[in-house]
N, C-alpha and C positions, 0 to 999 in steps of 0.2 A: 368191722371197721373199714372205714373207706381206703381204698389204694390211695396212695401220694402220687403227687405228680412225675411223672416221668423223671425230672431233674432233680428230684426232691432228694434231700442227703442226707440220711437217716445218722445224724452224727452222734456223739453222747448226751446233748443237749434237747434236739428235735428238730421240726421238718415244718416245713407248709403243707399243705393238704387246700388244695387252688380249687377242689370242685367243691368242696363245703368251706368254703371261704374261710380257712381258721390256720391257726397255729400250732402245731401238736407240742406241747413239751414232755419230755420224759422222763424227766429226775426233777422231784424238786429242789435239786441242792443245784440250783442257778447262777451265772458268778455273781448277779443282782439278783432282787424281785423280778421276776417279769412279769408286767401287770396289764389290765383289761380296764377298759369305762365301761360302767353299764348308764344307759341313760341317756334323755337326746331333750329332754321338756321341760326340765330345771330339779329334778330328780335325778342324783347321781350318787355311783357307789364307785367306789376305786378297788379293783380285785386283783391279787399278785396270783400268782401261780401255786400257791399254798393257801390261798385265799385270805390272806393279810390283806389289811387296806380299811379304807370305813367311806362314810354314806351322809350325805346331807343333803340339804331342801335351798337349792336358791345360790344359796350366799355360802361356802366354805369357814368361813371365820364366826358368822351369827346364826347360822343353823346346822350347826354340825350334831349329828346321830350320835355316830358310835365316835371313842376314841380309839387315836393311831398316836405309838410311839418311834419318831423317827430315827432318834438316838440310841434303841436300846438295842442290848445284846444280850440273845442273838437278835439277828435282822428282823426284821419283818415278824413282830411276833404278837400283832394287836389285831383283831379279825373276825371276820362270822365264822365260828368253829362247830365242827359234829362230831364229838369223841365216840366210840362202839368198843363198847367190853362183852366179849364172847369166850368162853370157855377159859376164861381167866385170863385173856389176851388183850393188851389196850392199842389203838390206834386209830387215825384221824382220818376222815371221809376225805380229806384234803393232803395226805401225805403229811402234814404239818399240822400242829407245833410239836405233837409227841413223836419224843424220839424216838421210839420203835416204829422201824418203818414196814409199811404193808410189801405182802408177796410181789405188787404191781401195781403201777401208778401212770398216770398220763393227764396234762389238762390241756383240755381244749379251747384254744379262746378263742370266738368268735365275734362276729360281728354284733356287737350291743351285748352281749352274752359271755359265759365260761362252763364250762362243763370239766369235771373232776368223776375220774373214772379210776377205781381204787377195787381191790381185791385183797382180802386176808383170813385165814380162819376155812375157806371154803363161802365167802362171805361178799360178795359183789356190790358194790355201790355203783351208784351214778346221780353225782351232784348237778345239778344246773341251775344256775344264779342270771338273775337278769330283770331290769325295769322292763314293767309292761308299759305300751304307749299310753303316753299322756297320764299316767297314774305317779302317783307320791308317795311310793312304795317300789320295796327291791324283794323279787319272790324266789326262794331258795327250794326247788325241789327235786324232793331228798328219794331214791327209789333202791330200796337193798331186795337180793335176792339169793337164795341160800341153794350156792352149787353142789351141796355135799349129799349125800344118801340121807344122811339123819338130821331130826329136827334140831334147830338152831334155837338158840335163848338168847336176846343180844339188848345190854342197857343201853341205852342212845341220851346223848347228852349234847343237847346244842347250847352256843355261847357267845354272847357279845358283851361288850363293854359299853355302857355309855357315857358320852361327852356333855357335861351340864351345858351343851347350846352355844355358847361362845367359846371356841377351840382357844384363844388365847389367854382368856380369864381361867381357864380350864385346866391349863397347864401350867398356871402361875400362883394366882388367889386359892393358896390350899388354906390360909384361915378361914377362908370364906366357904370356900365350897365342900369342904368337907364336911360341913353340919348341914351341907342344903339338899341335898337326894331325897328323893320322894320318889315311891312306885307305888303302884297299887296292880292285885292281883286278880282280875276273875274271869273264868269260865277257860282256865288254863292262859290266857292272855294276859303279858305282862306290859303295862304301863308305865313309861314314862314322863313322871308329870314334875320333874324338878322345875321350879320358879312360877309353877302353872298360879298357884292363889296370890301371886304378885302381880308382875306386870306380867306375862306372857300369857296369850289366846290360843297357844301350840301345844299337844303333844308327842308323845313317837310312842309305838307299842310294837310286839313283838310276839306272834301269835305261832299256832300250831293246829293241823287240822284233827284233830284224834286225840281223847282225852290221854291225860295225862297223869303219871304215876308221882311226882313230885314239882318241885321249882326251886331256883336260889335267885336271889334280885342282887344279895350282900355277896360284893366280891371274894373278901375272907373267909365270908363260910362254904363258899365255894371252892376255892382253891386251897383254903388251911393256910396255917401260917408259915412264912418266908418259904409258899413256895410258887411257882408261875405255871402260863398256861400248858407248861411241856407237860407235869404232873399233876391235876389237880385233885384233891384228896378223895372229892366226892365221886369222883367217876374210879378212883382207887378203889374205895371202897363199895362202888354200884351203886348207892344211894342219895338223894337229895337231901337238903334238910329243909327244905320250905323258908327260908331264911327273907324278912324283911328289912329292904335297905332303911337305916335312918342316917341319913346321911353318909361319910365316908365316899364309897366309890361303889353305887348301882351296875347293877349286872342285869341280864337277862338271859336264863339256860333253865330249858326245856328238860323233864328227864321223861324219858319214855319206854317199855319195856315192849318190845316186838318180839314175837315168835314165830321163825318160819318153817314150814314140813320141807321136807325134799323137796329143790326145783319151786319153793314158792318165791315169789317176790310182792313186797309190798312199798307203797308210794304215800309220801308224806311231805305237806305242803307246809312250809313255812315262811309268813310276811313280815316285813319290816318295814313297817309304816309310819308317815308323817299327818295329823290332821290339825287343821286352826279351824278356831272356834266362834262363831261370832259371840261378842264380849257379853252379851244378855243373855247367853243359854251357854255357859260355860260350864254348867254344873248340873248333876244328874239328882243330884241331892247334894244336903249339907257334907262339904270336903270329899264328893266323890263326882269323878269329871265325866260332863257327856260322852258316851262314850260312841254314840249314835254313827256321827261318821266311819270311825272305828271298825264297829261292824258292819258297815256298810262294804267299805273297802273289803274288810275278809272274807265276804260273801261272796263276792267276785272272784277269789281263788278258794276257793274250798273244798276243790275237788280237781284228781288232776286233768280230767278233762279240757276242765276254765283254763286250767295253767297250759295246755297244748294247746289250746286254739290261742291264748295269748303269745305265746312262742311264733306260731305260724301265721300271725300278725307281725309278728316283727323282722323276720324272715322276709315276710311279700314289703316291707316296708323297703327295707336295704335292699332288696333286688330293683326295686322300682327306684331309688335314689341311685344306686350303682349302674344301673343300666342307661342312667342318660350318658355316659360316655364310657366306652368299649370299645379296646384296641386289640389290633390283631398284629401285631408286629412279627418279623424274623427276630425277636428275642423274648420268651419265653418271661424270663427274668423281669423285662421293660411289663409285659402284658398283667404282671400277678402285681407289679408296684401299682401303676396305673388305675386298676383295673379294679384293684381293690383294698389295700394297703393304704396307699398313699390317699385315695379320697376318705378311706376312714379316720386317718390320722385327720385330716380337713375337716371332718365332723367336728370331731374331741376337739379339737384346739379351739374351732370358731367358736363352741360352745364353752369354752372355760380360759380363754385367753391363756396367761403364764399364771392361774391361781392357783388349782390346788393340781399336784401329783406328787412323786414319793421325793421331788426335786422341789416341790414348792410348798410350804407347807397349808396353804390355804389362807394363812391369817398375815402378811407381809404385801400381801400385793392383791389387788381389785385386779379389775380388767385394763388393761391397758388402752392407753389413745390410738400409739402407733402400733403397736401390736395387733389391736384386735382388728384397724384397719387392712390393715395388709392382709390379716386373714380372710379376711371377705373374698382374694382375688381366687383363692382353692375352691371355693366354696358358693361362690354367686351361679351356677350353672345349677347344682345341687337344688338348695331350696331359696331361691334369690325373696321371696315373701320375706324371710328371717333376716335376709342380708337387708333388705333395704329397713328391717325393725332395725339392726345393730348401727346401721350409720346414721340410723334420726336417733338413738340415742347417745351418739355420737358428741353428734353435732350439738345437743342440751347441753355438754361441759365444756363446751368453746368459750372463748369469754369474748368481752366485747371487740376489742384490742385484733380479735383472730387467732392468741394464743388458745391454750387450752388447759383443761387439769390431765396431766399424768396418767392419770388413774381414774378410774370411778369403781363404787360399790355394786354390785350386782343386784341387792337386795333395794334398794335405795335410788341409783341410775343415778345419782350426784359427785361430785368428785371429789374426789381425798384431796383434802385441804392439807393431811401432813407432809404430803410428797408436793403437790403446788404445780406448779408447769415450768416456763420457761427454759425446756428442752425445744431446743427451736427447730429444729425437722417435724416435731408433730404435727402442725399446718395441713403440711400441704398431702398428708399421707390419705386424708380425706378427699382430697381431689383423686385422686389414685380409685381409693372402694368406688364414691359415687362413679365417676366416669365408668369403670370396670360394671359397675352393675347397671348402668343402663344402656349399655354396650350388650348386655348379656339378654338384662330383659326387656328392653327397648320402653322401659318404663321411664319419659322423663316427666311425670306427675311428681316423683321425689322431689326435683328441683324445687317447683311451687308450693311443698309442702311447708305452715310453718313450725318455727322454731325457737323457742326465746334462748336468747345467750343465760349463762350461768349470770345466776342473782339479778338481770336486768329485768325488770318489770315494765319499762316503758314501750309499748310496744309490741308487735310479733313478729320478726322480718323470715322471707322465705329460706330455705336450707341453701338455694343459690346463694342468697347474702352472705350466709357464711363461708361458700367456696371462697367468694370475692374477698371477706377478711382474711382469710388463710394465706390467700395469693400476696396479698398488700401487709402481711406478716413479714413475709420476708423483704420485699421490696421497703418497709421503713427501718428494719434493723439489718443494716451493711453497715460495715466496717471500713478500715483505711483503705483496702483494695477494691473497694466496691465489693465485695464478697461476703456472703450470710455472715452474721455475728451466730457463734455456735451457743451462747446462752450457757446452762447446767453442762448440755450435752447434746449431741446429736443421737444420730442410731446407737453409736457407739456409745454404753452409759457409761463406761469406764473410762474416758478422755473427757476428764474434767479441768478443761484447761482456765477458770476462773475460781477457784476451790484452794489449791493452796494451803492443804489440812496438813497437818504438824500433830494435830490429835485425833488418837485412834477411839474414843469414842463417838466421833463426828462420822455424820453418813457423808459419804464421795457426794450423790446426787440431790442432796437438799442443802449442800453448804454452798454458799456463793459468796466473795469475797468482789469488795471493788465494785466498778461498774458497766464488768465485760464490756466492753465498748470498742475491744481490739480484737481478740481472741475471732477467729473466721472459720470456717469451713466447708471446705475443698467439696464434701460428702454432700453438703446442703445445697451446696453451687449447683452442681449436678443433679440432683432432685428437682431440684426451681426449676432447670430448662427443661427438663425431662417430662414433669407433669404441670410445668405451666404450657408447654404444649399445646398435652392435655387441655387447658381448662381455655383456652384462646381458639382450639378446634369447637367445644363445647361452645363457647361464645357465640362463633360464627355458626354453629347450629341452631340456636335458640332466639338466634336475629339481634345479637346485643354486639353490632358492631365495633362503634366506638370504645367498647370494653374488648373489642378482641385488638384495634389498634393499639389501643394503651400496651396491655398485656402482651402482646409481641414486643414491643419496643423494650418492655422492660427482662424478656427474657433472650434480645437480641443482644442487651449490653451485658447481660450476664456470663452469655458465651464468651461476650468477648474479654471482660475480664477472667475466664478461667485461662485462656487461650495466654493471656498478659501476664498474669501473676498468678498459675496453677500449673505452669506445665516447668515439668523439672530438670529436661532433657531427655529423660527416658520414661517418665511415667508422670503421672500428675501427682503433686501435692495433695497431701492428707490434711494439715491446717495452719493456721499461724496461731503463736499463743498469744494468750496476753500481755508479752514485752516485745512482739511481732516478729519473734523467729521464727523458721520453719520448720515443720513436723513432715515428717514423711520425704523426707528430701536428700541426696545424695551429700549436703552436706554435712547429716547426720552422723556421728559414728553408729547409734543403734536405733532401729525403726523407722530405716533410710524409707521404705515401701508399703502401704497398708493396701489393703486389697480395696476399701469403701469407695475410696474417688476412682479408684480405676475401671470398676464395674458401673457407677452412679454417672461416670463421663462420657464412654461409651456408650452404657444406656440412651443416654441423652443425645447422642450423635455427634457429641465436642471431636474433633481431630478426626473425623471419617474422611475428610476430602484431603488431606493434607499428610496422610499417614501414620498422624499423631498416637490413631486409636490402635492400631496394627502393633505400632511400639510398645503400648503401655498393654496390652494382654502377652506378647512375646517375652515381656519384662515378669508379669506373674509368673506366665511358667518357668521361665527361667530361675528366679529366686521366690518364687512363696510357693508351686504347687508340689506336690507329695503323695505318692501313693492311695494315703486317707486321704487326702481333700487339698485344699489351699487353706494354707496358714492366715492370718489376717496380717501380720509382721514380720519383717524380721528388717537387720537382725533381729531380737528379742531383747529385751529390756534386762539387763544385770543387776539394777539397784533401784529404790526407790527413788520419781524424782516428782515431788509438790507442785511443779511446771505444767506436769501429765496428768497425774491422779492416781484414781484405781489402776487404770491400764497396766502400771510400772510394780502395782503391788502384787502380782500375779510372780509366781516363780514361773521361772521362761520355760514357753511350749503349753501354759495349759490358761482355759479361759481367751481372754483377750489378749495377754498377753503374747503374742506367735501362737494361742494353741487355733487348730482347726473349726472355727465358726461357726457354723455349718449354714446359718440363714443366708451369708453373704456370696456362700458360693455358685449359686445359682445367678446372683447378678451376672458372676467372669459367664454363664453358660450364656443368657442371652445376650451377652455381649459379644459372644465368638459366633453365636448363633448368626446375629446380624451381620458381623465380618463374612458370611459363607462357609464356615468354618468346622461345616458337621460334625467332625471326625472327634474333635478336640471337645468341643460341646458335648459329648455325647459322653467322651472319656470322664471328663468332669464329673458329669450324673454319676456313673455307673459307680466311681470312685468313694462318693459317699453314701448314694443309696444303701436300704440294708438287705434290699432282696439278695444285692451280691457280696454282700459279707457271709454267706454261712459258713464256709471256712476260714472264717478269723472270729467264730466269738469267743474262743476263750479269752484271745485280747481283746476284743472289742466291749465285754462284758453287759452292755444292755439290753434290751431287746431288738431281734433280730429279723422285728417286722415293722417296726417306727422307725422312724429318724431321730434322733438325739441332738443337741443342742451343742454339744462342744466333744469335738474329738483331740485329743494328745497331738500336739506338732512335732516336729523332729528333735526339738530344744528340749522335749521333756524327757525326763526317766522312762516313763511307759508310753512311747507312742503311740498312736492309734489305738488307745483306749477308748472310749467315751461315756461322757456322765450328761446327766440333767435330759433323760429322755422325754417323748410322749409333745409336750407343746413348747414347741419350740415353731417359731414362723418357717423354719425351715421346709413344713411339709407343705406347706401353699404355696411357697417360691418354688419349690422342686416341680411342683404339680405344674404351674404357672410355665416356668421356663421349659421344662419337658413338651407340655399338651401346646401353647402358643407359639416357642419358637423352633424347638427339635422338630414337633408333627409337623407344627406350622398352622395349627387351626384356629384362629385369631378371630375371637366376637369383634363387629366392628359394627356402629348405627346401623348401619344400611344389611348386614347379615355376616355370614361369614366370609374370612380372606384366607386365603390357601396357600401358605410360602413354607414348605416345608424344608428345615437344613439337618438331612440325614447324613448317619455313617454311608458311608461312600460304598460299601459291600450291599448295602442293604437293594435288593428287588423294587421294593415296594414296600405299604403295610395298609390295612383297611379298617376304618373308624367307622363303629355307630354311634354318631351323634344326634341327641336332642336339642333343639335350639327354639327358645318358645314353645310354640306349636306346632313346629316340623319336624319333621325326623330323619336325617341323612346319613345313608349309608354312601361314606367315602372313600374310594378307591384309588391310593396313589400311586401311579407306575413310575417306577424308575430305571429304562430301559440300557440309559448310558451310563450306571453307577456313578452319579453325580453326587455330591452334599446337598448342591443348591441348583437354583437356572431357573430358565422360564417356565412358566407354569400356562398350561393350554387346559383348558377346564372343559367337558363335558358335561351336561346334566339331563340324566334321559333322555341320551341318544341324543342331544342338541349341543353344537361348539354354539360356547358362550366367552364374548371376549372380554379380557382383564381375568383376573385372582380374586372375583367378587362373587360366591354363591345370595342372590339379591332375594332378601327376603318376601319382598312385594310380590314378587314374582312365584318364588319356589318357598312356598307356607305352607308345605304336606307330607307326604314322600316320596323321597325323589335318590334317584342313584346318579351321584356324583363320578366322575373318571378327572381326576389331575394329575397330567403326564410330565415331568419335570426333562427339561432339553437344553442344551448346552443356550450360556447366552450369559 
């Protein structure tokens, strides 16, 4: 086993392990799941630390694999399982779901991967689970080795469940779906083909490489009755019963009988695959399905060889994505988030928006508008090709108007008509990715690329056209103060200040009452000037003058309305509702302070000459920051009030309500950051990053290599808990505010800009960055322990003047020196 890293802190839970980029866990009894993605090309599996979780093609909700139950008890107990009965002893390749636990346990989770490394009997396993690239398949292999003097006898029983396809009719329509399962069995490969001689072109199978001594398809005959995956009867008694599903609830479990001598070990490959059919060759013969691509797929693992060279693929994959950006900082902590956590988390998320994880359940929510936007900003360095696919499909669900849909389907790319739009921050969150990704890859062909708006047929206007709706979104809905009309909602979905709901089976975010025509927000203010900027810099790049006069003008009067009727004395306003009171205001008894406007104000450079901005980040720390993070409220809300929405329905301290946010905290960080502020910026990260929680997970409770979505505020029962791990925008804003304003290594048209605002101890630190097609290694000295100051640039051995590494110029390799000096 590999050494952990010098700092690493072998707790009762587990460690990092920074040279094999993975996570060690050591008990499966987690205070959560702690779970893995496997998958990067629209194949994906969700793996817990017990290897609970399941597996679908595309879409979470209409191609769902296996089934996952989120509700049951115990936790986590729906999964790809390998029971082994030896010498009359039963227990799980995975620590989990049987309660007899092995001599030794440990899993590994890795980058795209997991590996489940189990000992019992004298009886060594080593599981490893992982999508190969670009395949529609998840390959589990299985390698036992018999440490003992004498030969071993061991039944092997692998196990999954499958999901008839749609995960929400699935869990609901049991008239329906319990007469609809279909498998079919042959050459030990189980298939399944539920709905296949209707309407569906798909199936999924479930293969092994090494003949096989039995099979069960039929959940019940596999498990026996009233009992679950902890005991199931057939691995009880060692044998299969061959058992075909007809309808009820399909299975797929392998039985296999291995025998190893002293010291043998043997290796055993098993795929879980997805195939579609074209609709004329769906059929092998009468009622029996092609199974051609099938075995095609298995062919490619069928030996473990195929399966190591597919591993060792995906390995030079993630070194080659993680290596375009590479820090060397004096904090060890800073270097392992960065370097490789944190842009993994940037994978996952860009790749699945808030759809499926053990917080989401796959079938409630598509991909987000403003979500997925924002996550472009982690992730455009990475594989910006993908990023600029995500915002032209983007940009397909915009509507004419400049609004947009909510949501879209993954499977489909069109937008969920039941959720609708009219959260009015989504706009401009698209000026945001593009600008970010052509900043990144100096790709402006996106702009000219076209786009038709959602349902318009007339026409094809370029992606630019629809910046410019986005922008003239907000500029035609203002309110009494001149200020955004907040619509449903802004960032914030839970201030639903036109809503007004009295009935609890009404959703907060698609009920609209009236004709919002009052309700403003403070959040939205601040976004406009911020990245209409943004899109007025862009203008005057692309020679669209007149559009950049315009667009200044109107983001001139917008400051000056925030400056008029946002500022509160001590912090800006959060919003006015619908009968034009204020939110977020000192004249409130509770939710005097929200964190949104005051990070979104700043942002935008509202009160930096005036002192404004100084005040309203002294005022966070002051009243909302906290050891775990910065609260988004306080005080915290005591009762419900129909005025507010969701927000108020939250018991105080958790969610929106005061609990710890985690996406918005990164704003207060580039906001101190721009203040000069190193010190405080830095503390912020550090505070909710998870590299530095490994002495608090037993409160902390989720995984303690991602970021999580909401931590406990001081208002709650348990604070600094946190739930709703894995994709949360958090991990592109962390990544974002850390890499651009802490380092200070800013994409900018023309190449990069070098303003770094450090903790004030720190020497120096050194970045390998890829940009385009250059590649800079950056050395920043910091001789006077400064946060911030001027920055005097080298680049091989040449003073270069300004904070501009100029891409025209330096497009190869080149070693940068920027000395930070009092100023």
């Amino acid at each position: 086993m590999t050494k952990p890293s010098t700092d690493a802190k072998n707790n009762e839970f587990g460690y990092f392990d920074d040279q094999q980029k993975e996570y060690v866990i050591s008990t499966p009894f987690t205070p959560t799941p702690w779970i893995n993605y496997l998958g990067n090309d629209g194949f994906y599996g969700l793996i817990s630390n017990t290897a609970g979780g399941y597996s679908f093609y595309q879409d979470p909700k209409f191609r769902r694999l296996t089934r996952y139950r989120y509700n049951s008890v115990p936790v986590d107990t729906s999964g790809r399982y390998f029971y082994l009965k030896c010498d009359d002893q039963i227990w799980s390749a995975t620590g989990r779901p049987v309660t007899n636990q092995p001599q030794s346990y440990a899993c590994r989770h890795g980058m795209g991967y997991s590996r489940f490394l189990v000992s019992n009997q004298g009886i060594d396993s080593e599981l490893t689970c992982f999508v190969p690239l670009g395949e529609k398949a998840e390959v589990h292999r299985l390698t036992l080795k018999n440490s003992t003097v004498k030969r071993k006898k061991i039944d092997l029983f692998s196990y999954m469940e499958w999901c008839l396809w749609n995960a929400e009719d699935d869990a609901a329509n049991f008239q329906r779906n319990l007469s609809t399962g279909e498998v079919e069995v042959e050459d030990g490969v189980i298939y399944h083909k539920t709905e296949y001689r209707e309407r569906r072109d798909h199936y999924a199978f479930y293969s092994v490489n090494q003949r096989i001594s039995g099979f069960d398809t039929d959940r019940e005959s596999f498990l026996g009755p009233y009992r679950g995956v902890e005991n199931p009867l057939c691995v009880e008694n060692g044998q299969a019963t061959n058992s075909h599903a007809q309808g009820w609830s399909p299975i797929a479990s392998h039985h296999l009988q291995v025998e190893l001598a002293p010291g043998e070990e043997h290796t055993l490959v098993f795929v879980l695959g997805y195939c579609e059919v074209d609709k004329t060759q769906k059929w092998q013969s009468p009622g029996v399905i092609n199974k051609i691509p099938a075995k095609q797929l298995i062919s490619r693992y069928d030996s473990a060889q195929k399966v190591q060279n597919a591993l060792a693929a995906l390995a030079a994959y993630w070194d080659q994505l993680l290596g375009k950006f590479q820090l060397n900082s004096p904090d060890d902590k800073l270097n392992r988030s960065l370097n490789i956590w944190n842009q993994y988390q940037n994978m996952v998320t860009f790749n699945l928006s808030r759809s499926a994880s053990f917080y989401e359940s796959g079938i409630g929510r598509g991909m987000g508008f403003r979500d997925s936007n924002q996550d472009t900003i982690g992730f455009a360095h990475m594989v910006p090709e993908k990023v600029r696919e995500r915002i032209l499909d983007l940009s397909a669900t915009q509507k004419t108007d400049g609004s947009a849909y909510h949501q879209y389907q993954p499977l489909t790319k069109k937008g969920n008509a039941n959720i609708g739009g009219n959260f009015n921050d989504d706009p401009m969150w698209m000026v945001l990715s593009t600008v970010n990704y052509i900043k990144e890859s100096g790709d402006f062909s996106i702009l000219t690329e076209k786009v038709a708006f959602d349902g318009d047929n007339e026409g094809t206007p370029d992606h630019f056209e629809h910046l410019r709706r986005a922008f003239d979104h907000v500029v035609n809905h203002l309110g009494p103060h001149g200020l955004p009309l907040i619509g449903r909602a802004d960032w914030n979905d839970c201030l639903n200040l036109n809503c007004f709901s009295e009935d609890p089976n009404e959703s907060y975010q698609t009920t609209q009452r009236g004709q919002s025509d009052v309700a403003e927000s403070l959040m939205i203010a601040g976004q406009f000037v911020l990245y209409g900027q943004d899109f007025v810099h862009l203008c005057q790049r692309v020679g669209k003058v007149e559009l950049a006069q315009y667009a200044q003008q109107q983001v001139d009067t917008m400051h000056a309305a925030v400056l008029q009727h946002g500022w509160d004395g001590k912090w800006f306003l959060r919003a006015y509702d619908a009968r034009g009171h204020k939110i977020g205001s000192q004249e409130n008894n509770e939710g005097k302070i929200f964190i949104e406007s005051q990070g979104f104000c700043v942002m935008a450079g509202i009160g930096m000459q005036d002192g404004k901005a100084r005040q309203a980040l002294d005022s966070v720390e002051k009243l909302l920051a906290t050891p775990h993070g910065i609260m988004l409220n306080q005080p915290a809300f005591s009762g419900y009030d129909k005025y507010l929405g969701e927000i108020s329905s939250y018991p105080p301290g958790y969610k929106e309500n005061a609990g710890i946010f985690c996406h918005n905290n990164p704003w207060i960080m580039v906001a101190e950051a721009m203040l000069g502020r190193g010190n405080k910026a830095y503390e912020y990260f550090a505070n909710i990053s998870p590299a530095y929680l490994q002495d608090a997970q037993q409160k902390h409770k989720t995984e303690p290599y991602v970021y999580s979505q909401m931590i406990a505020g001081n208002d709650a029962t348990t604070p600094g808990q946190a739930k709703n791990s894995w994709l949360t925008g958090t991990a592109a804003w962390c990544f974002y505010a850390a890499s651009q304003y802490i380092l200070g290594i800013k994409a900018d048209y023309a190449g990069l800009r070098i303003a770094p605002c450090i903790p004030a101890d720190w020497s120096g630190f050194t970045l390998s960055r890829r940009f385009r097609k250059a590649h800079y290694i950056i050395e920043v000295r910091n001789p006077n322990r400064l946060c911030s100051g001027n920055v005097k640039l080298e680049i091989d051995g040449e003073q270069v003047s300004g904070t501009l590494i100029d891409y025209d110029r330096f497009n190869k390799e080149h070693h940068v020196i920027a000395t930070i000096s009092p100023g």
